[in-house]
C-alpha positions in Angstrom: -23.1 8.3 11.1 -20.7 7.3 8.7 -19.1 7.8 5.9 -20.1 7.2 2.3 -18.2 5.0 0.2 -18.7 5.2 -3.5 -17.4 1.8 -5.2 -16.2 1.7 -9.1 -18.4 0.0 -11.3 -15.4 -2.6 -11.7 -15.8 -3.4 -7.9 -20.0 -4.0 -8.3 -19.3 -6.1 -11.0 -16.3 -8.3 -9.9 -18.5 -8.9 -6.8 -21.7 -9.8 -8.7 -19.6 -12.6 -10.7 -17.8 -13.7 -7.3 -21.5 -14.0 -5.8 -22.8 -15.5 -9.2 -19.5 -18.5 -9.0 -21.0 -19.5 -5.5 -18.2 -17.4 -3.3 -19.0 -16.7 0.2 -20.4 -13.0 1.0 -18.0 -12.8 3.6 -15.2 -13.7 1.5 -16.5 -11.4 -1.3 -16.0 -8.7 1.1 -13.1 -9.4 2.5 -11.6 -9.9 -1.0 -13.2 -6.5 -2.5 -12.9 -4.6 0.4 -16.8 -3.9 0.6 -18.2 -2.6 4.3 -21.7 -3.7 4.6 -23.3 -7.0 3.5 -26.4 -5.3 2.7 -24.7 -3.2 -0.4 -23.7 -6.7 -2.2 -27.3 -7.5 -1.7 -28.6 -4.5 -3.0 -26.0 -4.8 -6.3 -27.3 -8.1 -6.6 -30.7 -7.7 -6.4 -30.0 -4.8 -9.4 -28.2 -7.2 -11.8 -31.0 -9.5 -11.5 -33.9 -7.0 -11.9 -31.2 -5.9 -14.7 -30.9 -2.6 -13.8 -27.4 -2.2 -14.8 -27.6 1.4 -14.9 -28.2 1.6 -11.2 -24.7 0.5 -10.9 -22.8 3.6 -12.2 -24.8 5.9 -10.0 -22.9 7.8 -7.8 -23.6 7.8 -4.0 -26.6 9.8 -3.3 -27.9 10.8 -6.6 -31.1 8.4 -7.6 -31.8 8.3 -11.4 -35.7 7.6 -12.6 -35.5 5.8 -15.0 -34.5 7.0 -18.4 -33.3 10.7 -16.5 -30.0 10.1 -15.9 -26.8 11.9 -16.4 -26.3 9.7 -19.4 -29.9 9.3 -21.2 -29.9 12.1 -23.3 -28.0 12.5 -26.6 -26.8 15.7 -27.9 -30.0 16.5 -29.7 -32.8 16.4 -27.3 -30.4 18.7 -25.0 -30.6 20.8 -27.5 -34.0 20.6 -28.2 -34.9 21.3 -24.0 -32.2 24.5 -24.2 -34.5 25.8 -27.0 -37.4 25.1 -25.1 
């Protein structure tokens, strides 16, 4: 099994507008540097179901929606502490 790459948001995003201006997905990889075809597809398939949050996941962790790292302000974290 391989190794996990985790690409920067910047990456998943220049790709989605090189895929959006008609480029190649071979030359999109070979350009950014991306391993597998079906990660652009899955990035893509994101920005169209706009699920833009989906792209500064890190590798392995799976927000629900509304749960992740960034959702909650500093209030309602205090509010579940006090809880």
């Amino acid at each position: 099994m391989g190794t996990r790459v985790s690409y920067p948001v910047e990456v998943k995003m220049k790709a989605i507008e090189m895929r959006l201006a008609g480029v190649p997905v071979k030359e999109v990889m070979e350009t950014l540097q991306i391993r597998n075809r079906t990660q652009l597809k899955t990035w893509m398939r994101w920005y169209k179901n706009g699920e833009m949050k989906r792209l500064e996941q890190p590798v392995g962790k799976q927000y629900t929606y509304g749960k992740g790292p960034h959702s909650q302000d500093a209030f309602a974290k205090l509010e579940a502490e006090n809880r």
